[in-house]
Structures are given as structure tokens and as C-alpha cells.
N, C-alpha and C positions, 0 to 999 in steps of 0.2 A: 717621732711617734707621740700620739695626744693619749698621755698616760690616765687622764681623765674619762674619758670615753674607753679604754680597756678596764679599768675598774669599773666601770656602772655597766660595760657587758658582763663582768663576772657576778655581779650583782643582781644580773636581773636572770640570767642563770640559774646562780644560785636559787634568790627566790623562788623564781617558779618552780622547780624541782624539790624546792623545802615545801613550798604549801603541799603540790603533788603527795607527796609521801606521807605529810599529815594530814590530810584528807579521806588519803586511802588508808594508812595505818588506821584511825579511830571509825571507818568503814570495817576493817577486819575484827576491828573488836564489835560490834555489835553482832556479825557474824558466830565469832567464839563463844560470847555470851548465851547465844541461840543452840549451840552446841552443846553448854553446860545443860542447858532449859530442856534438851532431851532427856537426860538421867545423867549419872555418873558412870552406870555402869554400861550402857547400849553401847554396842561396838561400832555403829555408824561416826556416832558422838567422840569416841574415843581418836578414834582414826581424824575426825574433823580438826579437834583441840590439837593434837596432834601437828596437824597440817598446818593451823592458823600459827600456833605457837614459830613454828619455822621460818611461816611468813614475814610476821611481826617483828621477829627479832633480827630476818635480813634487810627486811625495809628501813629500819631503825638503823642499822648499824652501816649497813653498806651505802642506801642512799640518802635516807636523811641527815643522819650527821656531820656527812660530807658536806653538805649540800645547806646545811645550818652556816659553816667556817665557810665558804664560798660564799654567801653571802656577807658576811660581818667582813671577809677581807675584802670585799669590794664594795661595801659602806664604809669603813674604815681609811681605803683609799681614797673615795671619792669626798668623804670630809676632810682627808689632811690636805688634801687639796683644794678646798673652801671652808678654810676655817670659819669664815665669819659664820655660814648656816650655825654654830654652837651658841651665839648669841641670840637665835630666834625662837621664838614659843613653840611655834611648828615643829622646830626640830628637836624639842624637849620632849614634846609631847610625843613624837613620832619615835624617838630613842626610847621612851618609857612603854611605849605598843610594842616594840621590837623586845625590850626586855622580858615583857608579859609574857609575848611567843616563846621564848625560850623556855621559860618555866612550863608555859603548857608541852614545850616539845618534851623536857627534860622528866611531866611529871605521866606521859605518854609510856615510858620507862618502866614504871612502878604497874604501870594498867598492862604490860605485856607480860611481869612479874605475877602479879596478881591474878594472873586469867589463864595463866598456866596450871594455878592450883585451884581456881574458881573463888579465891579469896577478893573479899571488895563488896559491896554489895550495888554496884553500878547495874539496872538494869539494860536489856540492849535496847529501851527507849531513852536510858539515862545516856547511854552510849550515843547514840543518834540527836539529842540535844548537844552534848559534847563536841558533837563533828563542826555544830556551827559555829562555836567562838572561834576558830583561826579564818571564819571567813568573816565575821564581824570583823575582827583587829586587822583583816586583810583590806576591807574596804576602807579602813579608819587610815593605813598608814598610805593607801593610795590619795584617799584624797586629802591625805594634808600633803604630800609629795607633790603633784600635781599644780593645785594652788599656792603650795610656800607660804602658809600666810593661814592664821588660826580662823578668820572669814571662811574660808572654804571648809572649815572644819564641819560650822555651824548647818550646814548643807549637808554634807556627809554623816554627819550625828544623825538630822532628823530621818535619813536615808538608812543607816543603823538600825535608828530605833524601831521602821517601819517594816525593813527587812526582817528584824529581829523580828518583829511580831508576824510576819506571814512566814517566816521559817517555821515557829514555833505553832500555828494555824495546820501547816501541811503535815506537819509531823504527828500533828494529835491525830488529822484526819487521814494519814497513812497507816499508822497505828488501829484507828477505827478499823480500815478496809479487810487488814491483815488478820484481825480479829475475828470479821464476820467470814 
């Protein structure tokens, strides 16, 4: 058995399943948020937060966290297995995008905390900018993967930066829509 290739299937498993849930998690929260933006007291609102909070906190706990360790045991695999990638800039750089996510997964936590009691002051547009950073560091740790080599970076940056600025175009002008 090529123990290499079963690590980078658990890996890419994981992965997807991990963005999956942080995608849709910080989706539920702008949701909730819209809940609170009812009142505190309207019993639609109530019933909603209610609901989301449920959500939130099974998403978080049943499939993302899973699904975080399923990934890192199958990077962790597939690097003891090519030690030498730890000598490469790419793979600094790609461990330090990986770490990032984590912290956003980990501070995803505190926003289902916090949005339980409407503590926070994140609006559900602050929520919906939010949604975009794990696809920023998703496109970053793809293409330095892909390429192996901080060259491809430089391409995937200016594809970043670009994205970044038409995510954040559509949102203003979703925003707009939803307003009028």
C-alpha cells in the first residue's frame, strides 16, 4: 500500500469538508446576526437565533473539527513522508496559511458564543466580508501547492488581490440591492 497517496486522500477530504463548514458556518452567522437586527424580543427572531445557534454549534463541533484533524493528519502524513518539502519557502508559507486558518476556524468559536447572546459588534455585512478570508488563504494555499515553488505564488497573490477586490465590489453591491 502507497501510504503516501492515503494520507493526501485524507487530506483532501478533510480539506474540503473543513472549508465546507467554514463557509457555511460564517454564512449562518450573518443569518443570526439578521435575526438579532429584528429585535430582541419578536418571537420569529427568537425562534431563528434559537435555530442558528443549534446549527452553529453542530457544524463547528461535529463536522468541522473533525474535519480540521483529518486534514492536519493527512499533511502531517504526507510531509513525514517528504521531509525535504520543510526546507522550501512554499511550504513555510503554505504551513503559516494553514495556521492562519486555524485561528480563523478556532476564533469562529467565540462568534457562535457571542451571537448567542448578540454580544460582538460584527455586523451581518462584517459577517459576510468575514466569509471571504478562508477563500482568500484557500486560493493562496492552492496555489502555492500546486506550483511548489514561491513563483506561482506571485500569480496567485495578484489573483488574491483581484479576487479580494471584486468579492468585496459584490458585497457592497449586494448590500446595495438588499437595502433598496
Amino acid at each position: 500500500m502507497n501510504w503516501y497517496f492515503f494520507f493526501k486522500a485524507l487530506h483532501i477530504i478533510g480539506f474540503v469538508s473543513w472549508f465546507a463548514g467554514l463557509f457555511y458556518l460564517v454564512r449562518l452567522f450573518v443569518y443570526h446576526r439578521e435575526a438579532w437586527e429584528m429585535g430582541a424580543d419578536q418571537v420569529e427572531g427568537k425562534v431563528l437565533r434559537k435555530q442558528y445557534h443549534i446549527m452553529e454549534r453542530r457544524l463547528y463541533s461535529i463536522i468541522q473539527n473533525p474535519a480540521m484533524y483529518l486534514t492536519l493528519v493527512g499533511g502531517i502524513g504526507m510531509l513525514s513522508m517528504n521531509s525535504s518539502w520543510l526546507q522550501s519557502g512554499w511550504m513555510h508559507l503554505k504551513l503559516f496559511l494553514v495556521l492562519a486558518l486555524m485561528f480563523y476556524h478556532w476564533s469562529c468559536r467565540s462568534h457562535i458564543k457571542a451571537l448567542k447572546n448578540k454580544a460582538g459588534g460584527i455586523s451581518s455585512f462584517g459577517y459576510r466580508l468575514y466569509n471571504e478570508v478562508p477563500t482568500l488563504i484557500l486560493i493562496a494555499i492552492v496555489m502555492l501547492a500546486v506550483w511548489k515553488n514561491l513563483a506561482g505564488l506571485w500569480f496567485g497573490l495578484g489573483a488574491l488581490v483581484a479576487l479580494g477586490i471584486l468579492f468585496f465590489i459584490a458585497a457592497k453591491l449586494y448590500k446595495r440591492k438588499r437595502e433598496n
